[in-house]
C-alpha positions in Angstrom: 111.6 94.9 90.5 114.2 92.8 91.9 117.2 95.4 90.8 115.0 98.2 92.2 114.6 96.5 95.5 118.5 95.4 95.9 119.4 99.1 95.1 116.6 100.5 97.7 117.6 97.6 100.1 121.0 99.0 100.6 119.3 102.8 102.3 116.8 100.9 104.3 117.5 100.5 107.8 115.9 98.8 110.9 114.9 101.3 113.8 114.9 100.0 117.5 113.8 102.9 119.6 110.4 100.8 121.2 109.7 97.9 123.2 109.5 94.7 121.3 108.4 96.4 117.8 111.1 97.7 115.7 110.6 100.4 113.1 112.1 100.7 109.4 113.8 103.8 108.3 116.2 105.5 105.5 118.9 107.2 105.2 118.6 110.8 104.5 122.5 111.6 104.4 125.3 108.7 105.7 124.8 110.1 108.6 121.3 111.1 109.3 118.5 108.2 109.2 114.6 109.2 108.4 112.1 107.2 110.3 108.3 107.8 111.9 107.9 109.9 114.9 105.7 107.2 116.7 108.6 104.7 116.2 111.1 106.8 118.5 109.2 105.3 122.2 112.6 106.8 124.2 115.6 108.8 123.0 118.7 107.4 125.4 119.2 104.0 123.8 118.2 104.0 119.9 120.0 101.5 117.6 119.9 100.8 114.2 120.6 97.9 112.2 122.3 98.8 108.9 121.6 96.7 105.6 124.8 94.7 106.2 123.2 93.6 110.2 125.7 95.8 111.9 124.3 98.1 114.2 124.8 101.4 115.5 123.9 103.8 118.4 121.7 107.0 117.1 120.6 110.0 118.9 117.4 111.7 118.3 118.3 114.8 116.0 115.0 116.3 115.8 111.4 115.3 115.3 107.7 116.6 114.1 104.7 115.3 115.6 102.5 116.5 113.2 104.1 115.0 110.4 104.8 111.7 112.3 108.5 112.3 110.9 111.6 112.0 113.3 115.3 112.1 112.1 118.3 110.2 113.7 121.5 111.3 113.8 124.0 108.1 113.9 127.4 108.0 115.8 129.4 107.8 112.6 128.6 108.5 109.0 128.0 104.9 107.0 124.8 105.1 105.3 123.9 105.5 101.2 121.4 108.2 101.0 118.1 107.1 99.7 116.9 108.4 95.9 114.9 110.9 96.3 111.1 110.4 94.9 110.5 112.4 91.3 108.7 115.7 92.3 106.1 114.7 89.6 104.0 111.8 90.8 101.1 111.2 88.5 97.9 109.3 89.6 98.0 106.0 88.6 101.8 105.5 88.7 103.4 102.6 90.4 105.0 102.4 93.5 107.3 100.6 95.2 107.8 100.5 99.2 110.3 98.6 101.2 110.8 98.5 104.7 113.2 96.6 107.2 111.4 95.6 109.9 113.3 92.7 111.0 116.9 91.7 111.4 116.1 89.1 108.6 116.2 91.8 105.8 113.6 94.1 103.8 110.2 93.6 102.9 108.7 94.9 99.9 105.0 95.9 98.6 103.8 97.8 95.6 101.1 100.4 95.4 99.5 102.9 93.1 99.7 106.7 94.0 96.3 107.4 94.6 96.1 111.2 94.7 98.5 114.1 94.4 98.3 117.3 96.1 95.5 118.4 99.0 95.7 118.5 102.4 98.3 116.4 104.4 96.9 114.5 106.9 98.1 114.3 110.7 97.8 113.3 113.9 95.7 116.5 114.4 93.9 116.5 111.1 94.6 117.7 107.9 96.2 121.0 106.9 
């Protein structure tokens, strides 16, 4: 667990595009940093701190309010692009979750996928 969390550690980033609550988020490409929509509370003066505690200036690249998904495009490409999940999640299997949502560094829990397939659930009910 501890190898799987350095190695995840290193795509996790911390968000500040609110008030007073920061946000965790990954990157999709070194450039381009996946994060939740609700997170993003104004667009002219996001920053992100990167796993190292540098941070840089983003720019809203595009967002879905249904989804609660918003991507950030930063001002220069420095990011390792998260693993991508297996497309073949089984109930049952363990997973692992981090998030960064303090300068400090990332925070971990594990779960259990609880259900695969069905309707996805949004801010306006499921579809």
């Amino acid at each position: 667990m501890v190898a799987a969390v350095e190695k995840a550690a290193a795509s996790t980033v911390m968000v500040n595009a609110r008030r007073g609550i920061p946000a965790s988020g990954v990157f999709y490409t070194a450039d381009l940093v996946l994060t939740a929509d609700h997170s993003i509370e104004h667009d002219d003066d996001i920053k992100v701190t990167l796993p190292d505690g540098s941070e840089l200036k983003a720019s809203l690249a595009g967002r879905d309010e249904n989804s609660d998904l918003a991507i950030l495009r930063l001002e220069r490409p420095v990011g390792v692009p998260a693993e991508r999940a297996p497309k073949d999640a089984q109930v049952g299997q363990f997973v692992l979750a981090l998030g960064r949502p303090t300068p400090e560094g990332v925070q971990a829990s594990l779960g259990v996928v609880s259900s695969v397939g069905g309707p996805v659930r949004t801010r306006r009910g499921a579809c």
